[in-house]
Residue, then its C-alpha position, 0 to 999 in steps of 0.5 A: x214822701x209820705x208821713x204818718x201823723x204820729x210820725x210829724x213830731x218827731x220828723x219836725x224835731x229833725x228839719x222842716x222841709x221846704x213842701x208840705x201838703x196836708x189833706x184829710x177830712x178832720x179839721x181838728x187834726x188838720x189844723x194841729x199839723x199846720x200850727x205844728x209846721x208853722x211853729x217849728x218853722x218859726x223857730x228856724x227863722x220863717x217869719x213871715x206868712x201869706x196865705x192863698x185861698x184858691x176859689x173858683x176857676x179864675x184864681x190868679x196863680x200868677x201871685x202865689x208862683x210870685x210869693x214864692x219866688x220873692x224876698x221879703x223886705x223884713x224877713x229872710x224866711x217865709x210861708x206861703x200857705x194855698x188852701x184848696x177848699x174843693x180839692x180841684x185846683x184846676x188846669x192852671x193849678x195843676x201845672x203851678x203847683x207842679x212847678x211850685x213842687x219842682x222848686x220846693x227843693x232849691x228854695x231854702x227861703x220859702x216854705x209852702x203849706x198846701x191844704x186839703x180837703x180828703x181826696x179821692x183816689x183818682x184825685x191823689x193819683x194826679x200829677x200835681x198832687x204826685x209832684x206834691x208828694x215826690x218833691x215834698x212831704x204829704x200828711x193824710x189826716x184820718x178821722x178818728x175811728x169809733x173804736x179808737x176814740x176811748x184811747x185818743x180822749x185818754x191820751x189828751x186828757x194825759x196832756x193835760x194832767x188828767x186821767x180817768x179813774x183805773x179798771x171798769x170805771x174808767x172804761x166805763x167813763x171813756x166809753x161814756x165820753x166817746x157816746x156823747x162826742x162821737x163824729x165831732x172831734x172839734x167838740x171832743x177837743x173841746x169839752x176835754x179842755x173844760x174838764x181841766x177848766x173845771x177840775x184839777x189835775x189827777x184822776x176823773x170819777x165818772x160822775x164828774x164826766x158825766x155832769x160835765x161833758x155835754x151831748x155834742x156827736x154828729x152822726x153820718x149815714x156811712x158810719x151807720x151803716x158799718x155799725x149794721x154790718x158790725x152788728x153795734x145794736x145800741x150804737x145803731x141805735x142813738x145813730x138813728x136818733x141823732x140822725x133824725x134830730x139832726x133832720x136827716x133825709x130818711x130817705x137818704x139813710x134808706x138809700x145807704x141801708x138797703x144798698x148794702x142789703x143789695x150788695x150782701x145778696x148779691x154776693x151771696x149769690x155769686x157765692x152760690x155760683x161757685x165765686x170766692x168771697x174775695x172776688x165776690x166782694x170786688x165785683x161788688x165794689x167792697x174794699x177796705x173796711x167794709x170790706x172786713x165788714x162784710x166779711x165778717x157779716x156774710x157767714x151769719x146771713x143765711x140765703x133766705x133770709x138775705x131774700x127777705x131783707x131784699x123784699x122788707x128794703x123794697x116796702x119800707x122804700x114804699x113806706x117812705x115815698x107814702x105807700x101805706x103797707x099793712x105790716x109796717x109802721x106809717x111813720x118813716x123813721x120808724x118803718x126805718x127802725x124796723x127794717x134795722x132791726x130785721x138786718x140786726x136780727x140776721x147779722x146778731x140775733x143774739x142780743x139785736x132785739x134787747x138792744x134795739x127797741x122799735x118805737x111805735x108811731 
């Protein structure tokens, strides 16, 4: 079956079933619902642990179907943990771990954990990981969205006795702390367990947050372009910056921005033909969030201007691959600003140009 992640403490507090598979693209998280497992499993008597790390097409099977069938001299419990870095068990994997599912249930001796990494659609509608789910319980760990992340540093500052002063302040100090951490939740972890190393229980001001939690956010370049789509002008922003810090490729985040101006054209245009939206959006290959993204944005682009940001996409890509254009800047994470700062301009005009400043070269 499958099992929310807000639903694994409470499910536990229940009884521990013999299979678990856990994957998500969260270390952090992961990691808290594994130690979860193990410590509610120690408490009904599995004592023992051995733990498989599947590399590579040669890994010996044969041992893990092995551990889980023994007794342990010393224990009458046990946990056999397989972590699967790739998520690609192999043929040999596929048809162990469908067995290992199948057994899961009349095995009251063994408990096996099985880690992940995030999988993909066609990944988890294969047959070992449908075995895994059939016969066991599978925990999708989830990143922590923007946007949710005020609330998830609250409540685990709420874990430990601390709490960020009421009102504007407050929303201004968990806002602080989201810009500062976003896309490192390993790091975010860390540096709320430093405010209680640092300041006692009770209420935070802003100022010893501030001087306190250090600049540690990683950026990608998929979440930069949902920020364009969403039209977070400053977030956009400090993304560009971090990006560049971070030695980012531009022409990868060139790659992502203008695939996405592509995309908005050509939907406009299937529009135009008489298509709704909906079909528009799956013909191309829109789904999920940023499906609401585009949904969203799509109203606010007008067609000539959706023409346009097709051509700036076209001379920026030159810009970066060395062309010189006379209206754009030489220097490519600048011609990269500006081509932002167009898409900004016709999703939001209202405040896009405040919020973004071009930086010359």
């Amino acid at each position: 079956m499958q099992l929310a992640t807000a639903q694994l403490s409470s499910h536990l507090a229940k009884r521990v079933a013999p299979l678990y598979a856990i994957h998500g693209d969260e270390p952090l998280l992961a990691q808290e619902a594994a130690d979860a497992i193990r410590a509610a499993a120690r408490t009904q008597g599995y004592t023992e642990r051995s733990a498989y790390t599947v590399a590579g097409a040669h890994f010996d099977w044969g041992a893990v179907l092995a551990a889980g069938g023994s007794l342990s001299l010393f224990a009458d419990k046990q946990i056999v943990e397989i972590r699967i870095p790739s998520g690609k068990p192999g043929k040999d994997g596929s048809a162990a771990l469908q067995q290992i599912a199948e057994a899961a249930a009349g095995n009251d001796s063994t408990l096996t954990l099985v880690l992940l990494p995030r999988l993909d659609k066609a990944t988890r509608s294969a047959a070992w990981f449908a075995a895994l789910e059939n016969h066991g319980v599978s925990l999708q760990v989830d990143s922590v969205e923007r946007a949710a992340l005020p609330q998830w540093i609250a409540q685990r500052l709420a874990l430990q006795g601390q709490r960020v002063k009421p009102g504007e302040e407050g929303q201004r100090t968990l806002q602080f702390f989201s810009d500062r951490v976003e896309g490192n939740l390993l790091a975010a972890h860390q540096e709320i367990q430093k405010l209680a190393l640092l300041y006692p229980e009770g209420e935070l001001s802003f100022d010893q947050v501030e001087g306190a939690v250090l600049n540690v956010a990683r950026y990608d370049v998929f979440k930069l372009s949902e920020a364009v789509l969403a039209g977070q002008a400053a977030r956009v922003q400090r993304m560009l910056d971090g990006l560049q810090a971070e030695g980012e490729a531009a022409v990868f985040v060139h790659y992502k921005l203008s695939d996405d101006i592509r995309a908005m054209k050509r939907i406009q245009d299937a529009m135009a033909d008489g298509k709704p939206m909906p079909m528009a959006l799956r013909e191309a290959r829109i789904w999920g969030a940023r499906e609401r993204l585009f949904e969203r944005a799509l109203p606010r682009l007008s067609g000539p201007m959706a023409t346009r940001l097709v051509g700036a996409a076209s001379e920026c890509d030159g810009v970066l691959k060395g062309l010189r254009h006379p209206q754009w800047p030489d220097e490519p994470w600048d011609a990269l600003r500006r081509l932002v700062l167009m898409t900004l301009q016709a999703l939001k005009p209202d405040d896009a140009r405040s919020a973004l400043v071009l930086r010359s070269s």
